[in-house]
Phi, psi and omega in degrees: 000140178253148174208136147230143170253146171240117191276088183240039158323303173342290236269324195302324179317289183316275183349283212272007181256003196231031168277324189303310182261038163052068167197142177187156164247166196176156184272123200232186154030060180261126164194136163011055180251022160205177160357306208220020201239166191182127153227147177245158186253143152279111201240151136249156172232111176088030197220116200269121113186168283199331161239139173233155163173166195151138171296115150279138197217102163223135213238110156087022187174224178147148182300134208245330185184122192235113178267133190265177183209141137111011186106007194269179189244121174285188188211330192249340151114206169312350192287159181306316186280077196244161194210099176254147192222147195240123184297096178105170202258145198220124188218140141170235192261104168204173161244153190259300212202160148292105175232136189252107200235131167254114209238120159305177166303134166068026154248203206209114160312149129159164214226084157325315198221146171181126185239162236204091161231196177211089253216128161195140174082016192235139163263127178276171158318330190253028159087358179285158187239128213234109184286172218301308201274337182117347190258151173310137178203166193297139156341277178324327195273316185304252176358346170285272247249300181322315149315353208257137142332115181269344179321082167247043208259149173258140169280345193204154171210145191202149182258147172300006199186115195073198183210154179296138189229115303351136179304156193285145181214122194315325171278009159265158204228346196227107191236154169225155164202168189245138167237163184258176191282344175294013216250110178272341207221182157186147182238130180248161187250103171251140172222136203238166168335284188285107179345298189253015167293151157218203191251133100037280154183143159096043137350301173212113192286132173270154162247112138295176165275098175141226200246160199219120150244114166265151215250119175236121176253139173233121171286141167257184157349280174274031201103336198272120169293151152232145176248155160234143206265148130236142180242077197283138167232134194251109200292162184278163181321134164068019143084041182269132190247120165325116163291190182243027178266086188254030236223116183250162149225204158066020214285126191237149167273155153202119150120046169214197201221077190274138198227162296351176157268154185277130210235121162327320165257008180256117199241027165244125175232194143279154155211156216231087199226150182320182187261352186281318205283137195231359194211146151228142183238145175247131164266129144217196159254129172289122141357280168305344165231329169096019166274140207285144195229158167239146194263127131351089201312140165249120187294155171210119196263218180255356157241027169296120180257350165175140157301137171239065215251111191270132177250142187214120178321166173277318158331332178085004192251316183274093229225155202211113182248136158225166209210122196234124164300116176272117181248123169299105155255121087040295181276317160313097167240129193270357179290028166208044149286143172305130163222117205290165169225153205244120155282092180327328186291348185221047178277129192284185177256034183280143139251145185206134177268135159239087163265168198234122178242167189219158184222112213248165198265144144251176143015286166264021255306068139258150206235159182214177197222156163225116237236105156277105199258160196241105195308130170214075176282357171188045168285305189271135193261129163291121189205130162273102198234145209294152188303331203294315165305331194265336202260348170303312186305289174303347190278326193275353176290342172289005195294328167188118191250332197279332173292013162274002207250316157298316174318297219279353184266342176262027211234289159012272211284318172320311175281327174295314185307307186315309175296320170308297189312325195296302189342272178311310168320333188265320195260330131351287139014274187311286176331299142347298207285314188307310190277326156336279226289322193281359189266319188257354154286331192279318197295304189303310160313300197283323177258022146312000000 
Protein backbone atom coordinates (compact mmCIF):
# COMPACT_ATOMS: atom_id res chain seq x y z
CA UNK A 1 0.00 0.00 0.00
CA UNK A 2 1.43 3.27 -0.57
CA UNK A 3 0.99 6.20 1.84
CA UNK A 4 2.67 9.23 2.24
CA UNK A 5 2.71 10.93 5.08
CA UNK A 6 3.68 14.73 6.11
CA UNK A 7 4.97 15.52 9.08
CA UNK A 8 4.27 19.57 9.66
CA UNK A 9 3.93 19.61 13.37
CA UNK A 10 6.75 22.30 13.43
CA UNK A 11 5.25 24.86 11.26
CA UNK A 12 1.56 24.01 13.01
CA UNK A 13 3.08 24.50 16.53
CA UNK A 14 4.98 27.89 15.34
CA UNK A 15 1.53 28.79 13.59
CA UNK A 16 -0.83 28.49 16.31
CA UNK A 17 1.39 29.92 18.92
CA UNK A 18 2.42 32.99 17.05
CA UNK A 19 -1.12 33.80 15.14
CA UNK A 20 -2.41 36.47 17.71
CA UNK A 21 0.65 38.42 16.54
CA UNK A 22 0.40 38.14 12.97
CA UNK A 23 3.84 36.97 12.27
CA UNK A 24 4.75 33.60 10.99
CA UNK A 25 6.55 31.40 8.77
CA UNK A 26 4.55 28.68 7.47
CA UNK A 27 4.36 26.26 4.55
CA UNK A 28 1.38 27.17 1.95
CA UNK A 29 -0.24 26.41 -1.49
CA UNK A 30 0.67 22.60 -1.10
CA UNK A 31 0.07 20.78 -4.37
CA UNK A 32 0.21 17.73 -6.58
CA UNK A 33 2.25 18.35 -9.86
CA UNK A 34 3.26 14.73 -11.22
CA UNK A 35 2.69 11.36 -9.99
CA UNK A 36 5.37 11.56 -7.33
CA UNK A 37 6.44 15.23 -7.34
CA UNK A 38 4.77 18.21 -4.32
CA UNK A 39 5.38 21.68 -4.02
CA UNK A 40 5.19 23.68 -1.24
CA UNK A 41 5.53 27.93 -1.13
CA UNK A 42 7.65 28.85 1.89
CA UNK A 43 5.57 32.27 3.12
CA UNK A 44 6.41 34.76 5.64
CA UNK A 45 3.97 37.36 7.64
CA UNK A 46 5.06 40.12 9.59
CA UNK A 47 8.24 39.54 9.76
CA UNK A 48 11.82 41.58 9.37
CA UNK A 49 14.53 39.92 8.27
CA UNK A 50 17.31 39.02 5.71
CA UNK A 51 18.31 35.26 6.53
CA UNK A 52 16.64 31.90 6.82
CA UNK A 53 17.95 28.42 7.30
CA UNK A 54 17.10 24.74 8.44
CA UNK A 55 17.03 21.35 7.52
CA UNK A 56 14.40 19.14 5.33
CA UNK A 57 14.09 15.30 6.73
CA UNK A 58 12.66 13.32 3.58
CA UNK A 59 12.30 9.63 4.37
CA UNK A 60 12.14 8.07 0.90
CA UNK A 61 12.21 11.02 -1.50
CA UNK A 62 14.38 14.30 -2.01
CA UNK A 63 14.31 17.87 -3.24
CA UNK A 64 13.71 18.18 -6.70
CA UNK A 65 13.99 21.99 -7.46
CA UNK A 66 13.69 25.12 -5.19
CA UNK A 67 12.82 28.65 -7.20
CA UNK A 68 13.46 31.57 -4.75
CA UNK A 69 10.84 34.78 -5.24
CA UNK A 70 10.78 38.03 -4.12
CA UNK A 71 14.79 38.66 -4.45
CA UNK A 72 16.30 35.88 -1.95
CA UNK A 73 19.31 34.11 -3.01
CA UNK A 74 19.75 30.11 -2.44
CA UNK A 75 23.43 29.70 -1.25
CA UNK A 76 22.95 25.82 -1.02
CA UNK A 77 21.00 24.52 -4.20
CA UNK A 78 18.96 21.35 -3.54
CA UNK A 79 20.74 20.07 -0.37
CA UNK A 80 18.77 18.96 2.56
CA UNK A 81 20.59 21.81 4.55
CA UNK A 82 19.40 25.32 3.14
CA UNK A 83 20.52 28.72 3.31
CA UNK A 84 18.45 31.65 1.83
CA UNK A 85 19.59 35.02 2.21
CA UNK A 86 17.98 38.70 1.06
CA UNK A 87 20.08 41.70 0.12
CA UNK A 88 18.62 44.07 3.04
CA UNK A 89 16.11 43.41 5.50
CA UNK A 90 12.65 42.48 4.12
CA UNK A 91 9.07 42.71 6.05
CA UNK A 92 5.33 42.56 5.12
CA UNK A 93 3.62 39.33 3.10
CA UNK A 94 5.83 36.99 0.44
CA UNK A 95 6.94 34.11 -0.35
CA UNK A 96 10.79 33.09 -0.08
CA UNK A 97 11.08 30.03 -2.38
CA UNK A 98 9.10 27.50 -3.99
CA UNK A 99 9.93 24.04 -3.11
CA UNK A 100 9.66 21.36 -5.11
CA UNK A 101 9.88 17.50 -3.58
CA UNK A 102 9.94 14.34 -4.86
CA UNK A 103 8.40 11.36 -2.99
CA UNK A 104 8.07 7.56 -2.86
CA UNK A 105 6.39 4.78 -1.20
CA UNK A 106 5.89 5.49 2.22
CA UNK A 107 7.38 8.75 2.41
CA UNK A 108 7.87 10.82 5.02
CA UNK A 109 8.54 14.65 5.28
CA UNK A 110 9.36 17.09 7.32
CA UNK A 111 11.28 20.34 8.41
CA UNK A 112 12.63 20.12 12.18
CA UNK A 113 14.69 22.75 12.20
CA UNK A 114 14.66 26.43 10.94
CA UNK A 115 16.27 29.50 12.18
CA UNK A 116 15.45 33.11 11.23
CA UNK A 117 17.72 36.67 11.36
CA UNK A 118 18.19 40.18 10.58
CA UNK A 119 21.74 40.50 10.29
CA UNK A 120 24.09 43.91 10.60
CA UNK A 121 27.47 44.34 10.89
CA UNK A 122 27.98 40.44 10.18
CA UNK A 123 29.76 38.16 7.90
CA UNK A 124 28.10 34.85 7.35
CA UNK A 125 29.67 31.89 6.61
CA UNK A 126 29.42 31.78 2.86
CA UNK A 127 31.85 35.20 2.88
CA UNK A 128 28.60 37.48 2.36
CA UNK A 129 29.13 40.59 4.13
CA UNK A 130 25.87 42.21 5.77
CA UNK A 131 26.46 46.39 6.52
CA UNK A 132 25.47 48.74 8.98
CA UNK A 133 21.86 48.31 7.59
CA UNK A 134 21.24 44.75 6.88
CA UNK A 135 22.27 45.17 2.92
CA UNK A 136 24.98 43.52 1.38
CA UNK A 137 28.16 45.28 0.84
CA UNK A 138 31.76 44.98 -0.13
CA UNK A 139 34.74 44.07 2.27
CA UNK A 140 36.46 47.31 2.09
CA UNK A 141 32.85 49.14 3.18
CA UNK A 142 32.09 46.55 5.91
CA UNK A 143 35.79 47.13 7.37
CA UNK A 144 34.61 51.15 7.13
CA UNK A 145 31.88 51.46 8.82
CA UNK A 146 31.27 47.79 10.74
CA UNK A 147 34.49 48.23 12.37
CA UNK A 148 33.77 51.45 14.39
CA UNK A 149 33.08 51.18 18.37
CA UNK A 150 29.12 51.15 19.11
CA UNK A 151 30.87 51.55 22.63
CA UNK A 152 28.99 54.96 24.05
CA UNK A 153 28.98 53.82 27.78
CA UNK A 154 31.01 56.37 30.40
CA UNK A 155 34.11 55.14 32.52
CA UNK A 156 33.20 57.90 35.02
CA UNK A 157 30.73 60.86 35.50
CA UNK A 158 30.89 63.05 38.55
CA UNK A 159 29.05 66.31 39.23
CA UNK A 160 30.83 69.68 40.45
CA UNK A 161 28.74 69.19 43.51
CA UNK A 162 27.21 66.88 45.76
CA UNK A 163 26.93 63.18 44.83
CA UNK A 164 25.39 60.49 42.53
CA UNK A 165 22.82 58.22 44.22
CA UNK A 166 23.72 55.13 43.59
CA UNK A 167 27.22 55.70 42.95
CA UNK A 168 28.01 55.43 39.26
CA UNK A 169 28.42 52.25 37.36
CA UNK A 170 29.10 52.43 33.85
CA UNK A 171 26.00 50.29 33.27
CA UNK A 172 23.29 52.63 34.84
CA UNK A 173 21.71 54.52 33.46
CA UNK A 174 19.39 56.15 35.89
CA UNK A 175 20.73 58.72 39.09
CA UNK A 176 19.18 61.00 41.63
CA UNK A 177 20.78 63.71 43.82
CA UNK A 178 19.61 66.87 46.19
CA UNK A 179 21.23 69.96 45.89
CA UNK A 180 20.64 73.19 48.19
CA UNK A 181 19.06 76.01 47.05
CA UNK A 182 21.29 77.97 46.49
CA UNK A 183 23.11 75.79 43.85
CA UNK A 184 21.65 77.18 40.29
CA UNK A 185 23.77 75.13 37.51
CA UNK A 186 25.26 72.20 38.03
CA UNK A 187 28.77 70.79 35.25
CA UNK A 188 29.22 66.98 35.15
CA UNK A 189 32.48 65.71 34.48
CA UNK A 190 31.88 62.82 31.81
CA UNK A 191 34.49 60.83 30.26
CA UNK A 192 33.46 57.96 28.07
CA UNK A 193 34.65 54.34 27.37
CA UNK A 194 35.08 54.33 24.03
CA UNK A 195 38.68 55.82 22.48
CA UNK A 196 36.79 57.89 19.91
CA UNK A 197 33.34 58.58 21.84
CA UNK A 198 32.38 61.63 22.77
CA UNK A 199 29.83 63.39 24.83
CA UNK A 200 27.76 65.42 23.27
CA UNK A 201 25.09 67.52 25.04
CA UNK A 202 24.42 68.22 28.73
CA UNK A 203 27.49 69.01 29.67
CA UNK A 204 25.95 71.66 32.11
CA UNK A 205 22.85 71.08 33.61
CA UNK A 206 20.22 74.76 34.80
CA UNK A 207 18.37 74.06 38.45
CA UNK A 208 15.16 75.12 39.28
CA UNK A 209 13.56 74.49 42.53
CA UNK A 210 12.01 71.16 42.80
CA UNK A 211 13.16 68.42 40.50
CA UNK A 212 15.22 68.90 37.62
CA UNK A 213 16.56 66.10 34.99
CA UNK A 214 19.38 66.34 33.47
CA UNK A 215 20.58 64.39 30.41
CA UNK A 216 24.21 63.39 29.24
CA UNK A 217 24.07 62.09 25.66
CA UNK A 218 27.14 60.47 24.43
CA UNK A 219 28.19 59.10 20.91
CA UNK A 220 30.06 56.31 20.21
CA UNK A 221 32.41 55.72 17.14
CA UNK A 222 30.03 54.59 15.33
CA UNK A 223 27.31 56.69 15.86
CA UNK A 224 25.02 55.08 17.84
CA UNK A 225 23.83 57.24 21.48
CA UNK A 226 23.44 56.73 25.02
CA UNK A 227 21.75 58.87 27.55
CA UNK A 228 22.37 58.98 30.88
CA UNK A 229 19.50 60.39 33.17
CA UNK A 230 20.12 62.38 36.72
CA UNK A 231 17.30 63.68 38.59
CA UNK A 232 18.47 66.76 40.61
CA UNK A 233 16.32 68.14 43.38
CA UNK A 234 16.99 71.70 43.99
CA UNK A 235 15.39 72.32 48.03
CA UNK A 236 13.31 75.32 47.76
CA UNK A 237 14.12 78.67 49.99
CA UNK A 238 15.23 77.47 54.05
CA UNK A 239 16.40 74.46 52.45
CA UNK A 240 12.48 72.73 52.12
CA UNK A 241 12.52 69.51 50.02
CA UNK A 242 9.39 69.37 47.22
CA UNK A 243 6.82 67.03 48.63
CA UNK A 244 5.78 63.93 47.20
CA UNK A 245 1.96 64.16 48.45
CA UNK A 246 -0.30 63.96 45.58
CA UNK A 247 -2.64 62.12 48.07
CA UNK A 248 -6.50 64.49 48.47
CA UNK A 249 -9.39 64.31 50.47
CA UNK A 250 -12.67 65.68 50.72
CA UNK A 251 -13.21 65.33 46.96
CA UNK A 252 -16.97 66.39 46.10
CA UNK A 253 -18.14 66.35 42.11
CA UNK A 254 -20.61 69.26 41.08
CA UNK A 255 -22.93 68.84 38.56
CA UNK A 256 -23.10 64.83 38.38
CA UNK A 257 -24.38 62.56 41.22
CA UNK A 258 -20.92 60.30 42.46
CA UNK A 259 -21.12 57.00 43.39
CA UNK A 260 -19.72 54.93 45.67
CA UNK A 261 -18.69 58.18 48.11
CA UNK A 262 -15.18 58.88 48.12
CA UNK A 263 -13.08 57.05 49.88
CA UNK A 264 -8.75 57.94 49.19
CA UNK A 265 -7.81 54.91 48.07
CA UNK A 266 -10.72 53.99 45.81
CA UNK A 267 -9.46 55.73 42.38
CA UNK A 268 -12.41 54.24 40.08
CA UNK A 269 -16.13 55.71 40.30
CA UNK A 270 -19.13 56.53 38.70
CA UNK A 271 -20.85 59.78 38.11
CA UNK A 272 -24.22 59.89 37.37
CA UNK A 273 -25.44 63.09 35.16
CA UNK A 274 -28.15 64.68 33.65
CA UNK A 275 -29.23 65.57 29.79
CA UNK A 276 -28.66 69.08 30.59
CA UNK A 277 -24.89 68.89 32.22
CA UNK A 278 -22.28 69.96 30.48
CA UNK A 279 -19.34 70.75 32.62
CA UNK A 280 -18.06 68.63 36.03
CA UNK A 281 -16.01 70.60 38.31
CA UNK A 282 -14.07 68.50 41.39
CA UNK A 283 -13.25 70.07 44.88
CA UNK A 284 -10.85 68.69 47.29
CA UNK A 285 -8.04 68.95 49.62
CA UNK A 286 -4.62 68.40 49.28
CA UNK A 287 -2.99 66.38 51.84
CA UNK A 288 0.55 68.17 51.83
CA UNK A 289 -1.04 71.89 52.38
CA UNK A 290 -4.39 71.19 53.77
CA UNK A 291 -5.43 73.87 51.32
CA UNK A 292 -9.01 73.47 49.51
CA UNK A 293 -8.52 73.53 45.69
CA UNK A 294 -11.29 73.45 42.45
CA UNK A 295 -10.58 71.46 39.37
CA UNK A 296 -10.80 72.84 35.83
CA UNK A 297 -14.22 71.92 34.33
CA UNK A 298 -14.32 68.31 32.19
CA UNK A 299 -16.72 69.40 29.18
CA UNK A 300 -19.13 66.41 29.27
CA UNK A 301 -21.06 65.56 25.97
CA UNK A 302 -23.67 62.82 25.45
CA UNK A 303 -20.37 60.57 24.10
CA UNK A 304 -18.29 61.39 27.15
CA UNK A 305 -17.56 57.72 28.62
CA UNK A 306 -15.17 59.20 31.66
CA UNK A 307 -13.50 61.69 33.36
CA UNK A 308 -9.97 61.73 34.78
CA UNK A 309 -8.41 63.97 37.36
CA UNK A 310 -4.77 63.47 37.92
CA UNK A 311 -3.42 65.57 40.85
CA UNK A 312 0.75 66.01 40.71
CA UNK A 313 3.04 66.68 43.73
CA UNK A 314 5.10 69.58 44.27
CA UNK A 315 8.28 67.04 43.37
CA UNK A 316 6.64 67.04 39.71
CA UNK A 317 7.03 63.03 39.72
CA UNK A 318 4.40 61.85 42.01
CA UNK A 319 1.17 61.86 40.44
CA UNK A 320 -2.48 60.47 42.25
CA UNK A 321 -4.88 59.54 39.33
CA UNK A 322 -8.77 59.11 39.82
CA UNK A 323 -10.83 58.12 37.25
CA UNK A 324 -14.69 58.84 37.07
CA UNK A 325 -17.36 56.90 34.73
CA UNK A 326 -19.78 58.92 33.23
CA UNK A 327 -23.07 57.24 33.06
CA UNK A 328 -26.14 59.84 31.18
CA UNK A 329 -29.67 59.86 32.78
CA UNK A 330 -32.29 61.96 31.61
CA UNK A 331 -34.27 61.58 34.49
CA UNK A 332 -31.48 63.46 36.47
CA UNK A 333 -31.41 67.25 36.78
CA UNK A 334 -28.76 68.67 37.34
CA UNK A 335 -29.25 72.38 36.34
CA UNK A 336 -29.23 74.11 39.81
CA UNK A 337 -25.85 71.95 41.05
CA UNK A 338 -23.47 74.36 42.60
CA UNK A 339 -20.54 75.62 39.80
CA UNK A 340 -17.46 76.70 41.54
CA UNK A 341 -16.08 79.98 40.06
CA UNK A 342 -12.33 80.62 39.70
CA UNK A 343 -10.72 83.39 41.60
CA UNK A 344 -7.44 84.47 39.51
CA UNK A 345 -6.31 86.28 42.62
CA UNK A 346 -5.84 82.70 44.55
CA UNK A 347 -4.63 80.09 41.70
CA UNK A 348 -2.50 77.48 43.37
CA UNK A 349 0.48 76.41 42.53
CA UNK A 350 -0.85 72.35 42.57
CA UNK A 351 -0.37 71.29 39.39
CA UNK A 352 -3.71 69.03 38.03
CA UNK A 353 -5.15 67.63 35.18
CA UNK A 354 -8.14 66.66 33.75
CA UNK A 355 -9.38 64.76 30.75
CA UNK A 356 -12.26 63.68 29.41
CA UNK A 357 -12.37 60.56 26.94
CA UNK A 358 -15.02 60.28 24.64
CA UNK A 359 -16.15 57.59 22.21
CA UNK A 360 -17.39 57.94 18.83
CA UNK A 361 -19.18 55.32 16.43
CA UNK A 362 -17.73 54.46 12.72
CA UNK A 363 -18.75 52.80 10.03
CA UNK A 364 -17.84 49.38 10.93
CA UNK A 365 -19.88 50.42 14.12
CA UNK A 366 -16.85 50.02 16.36
CA UNK A 367 -15.98 51.92 18.76
CA UNK A 368 -12.88 53.70 19.61
CA UNK A 369 -11.76 56.64 22.47
CA UNK A 370 -10.36 59.63 22.48
CA UNK A 371 -8.54 61.56 25.01
CA UNK A 372 -8.98 65.35 25.21
CA UNK A 373 -6.55 67.08 27.72
CA UNK A 374 -6.93 70.16 28.91
CA UNK A 375 -3.43 72.02 30.44
CA UNK A 376 -4.10 73.28 33.60
CA UNK A 377 -0.84 75.12 34.64
CA UNK A 378 -3.52 77.44 35.90
CA UNK A 379 -6.74 76.22 36.39
CA UNK A 380 -6.71 75.07 40.00
CA UNK A 381 -8.11 77.75 42.36
CA UNK A 382 -7.62 77.90 46.04
CA UNK A 383 -11.59 78.42 46.98
CA UNK A 384 -13.48 78.11 50.22
CA UNK A 385 -16.62 76.85 49.15
CA UNK A 386 -19.53 77.54 50.98
CA UNK A 387 -20.96 74.29 53.34
CA UNK A 388 -24.55 74.67 52.36
CA UNK A 389 -23.27 73.66 48.61
CA UNK A 390 -21.19 70.82 50.06
CA UNK A 391 -23.87 68.93 51.92
CA UNK A 392 -26.26 69.54 48.66
CA UNK A 393 -23.70 67.66 46.86
CA UNK A 394 -23.26 64.58 49.59
CA UNK A 395 -27.08 64.15 50.52
CA UNK A 396 -27.86 63.47 46.54
CA UNK A 397 -24.47 61.38 46.22
CA UNK A 398 -26.31 58.59 48.66
CA UNK A 399 -28.51 58.04 46.06
CA UNK A 400 -27.28 54.36 44.30
CA UNK A 401 -24.04 53.33 45.88
CA UNK A 402 -24.71 50.16 44.29
CA UNK A 403 -23.97 51.12 40.84
CA UNK A 404 -20.56 51.03 40.98
CA UNK A 405 -21.12 47.64 42.02
CA UNK A 406 -22.80 46.95 38.20
CA UNK A 407 -19.61 48.88 36.52
CA UNK A 408 -17.03 46.82 37.93
CA UNK A 409 -19.25 43.52 37.12
CA UNK A 410 -19.44 44.52 33.16
CA UNK A 411 -15.75 45.34 33.28
CA UNK A 412 -15.51 41.59 34.67
CA UNK A 413 -17.57 40.02 32.43
CA UNK A 414 -15.65 42.08 29.24
CA UNK A 415 -11.83 40.33 30.28
CA UNK A 416 -13.81 36.87 30.19
CA UNK A 417 -15.02 37.35 26.58
CA UNK A 418 -11.40 38.70 25.85
CA UNK A 419 -9.62 35.77 27.40
CA UNK A 420 -12.39 33.25 25.45
CA UNK A 421 -11.73 35.30 22.43
CA UNK A 422 -7.68 34.38 23.02
CA UNK A 423 -8.70 30.89 23.74
CA UNK A 424 -10.32 30.06 20.43
CA UNK A 425 -7.89 31.80 18.44
CA UNK A 426 -5.13 29.59 19.43
CA UNK A 427 -7.39 26.75 19.43
CA UNK A 428 -8.35 27.50 15.77
CA UNK A 429 -5.00 27.79 15.06
CA UNK A 430 -4.39 24.23 15.82
CA UNK A 431 -7.20 23.04 14.00
CA UNK A 432 -6.13 24.83 10.78
CA UNK A 433 -3.06 22.82 10.87
CA UNK A 434 -5.17 19.60 11.82
CA UNK A 435 -7.82 19.98 9.06
CA UNK A 436 -4.54 20.71 6.47
CA UNK A 437 -3.16 17.79 7.18
CA UNK A 438 -6.76 15.54 6.80
CA UNK A 439 -7.61 17.51 3.64
CA UNK A 440 -4.02 16.33 1.40
CA UNK A 441 -4.01 12.75 3.49
CA UNK A 442 -7.49 12.80 2.56
CA UNK A 443 -6.55 14.09 -1.21
CA UNK A 444 -3.72 11.26 -1.35
CA UNK A 445 -6.28 8.25 -0.98
CA UNK A 446 -8.34 8.79 -3.64
CA UNK A 447 -5.77 9.04 -6.01
CA UNK A 448 -4.30 5.45 -5.16
Amino acid sequence: MKRLKFVVFLFCLFLACNRVHASSISLTDSKKTSATTYEFALTIQDMKLNTIQGTFNITNGSISRITMQSNWINKTGTNNEFYFYHDGAISGNYTIAIIEVTMHDNSRYSLPKVSYNYNTCMKDIYGNFFGENGTLVLESEFNKTCSKSKDASLKSLKPNVGSLSPSFDSSLELYSMTVENQVRSITWNAIPNGTHAKVISGTTCSLNPGVNLCKIVIAAEAGNQKTYTVTVTRKYENNKIASNDASISNLVVHGGILSPSFQPDKKVYSVKVGKTTQKLYFTFITNSDKKSHTSDACNVGNATTSCTLTIIADDGITKNSYVFLIVHDEEIDTTDFFVPTKQESSISKKKTTVTSSTSTTTNKNTQTTQEETVPMESFVVEEDLPNTNNTIIEEEQVEDNSFMEEQDTEIEEQQEQIDKQDFWIKTLSIFDCILGLVIVLSFIKKKR
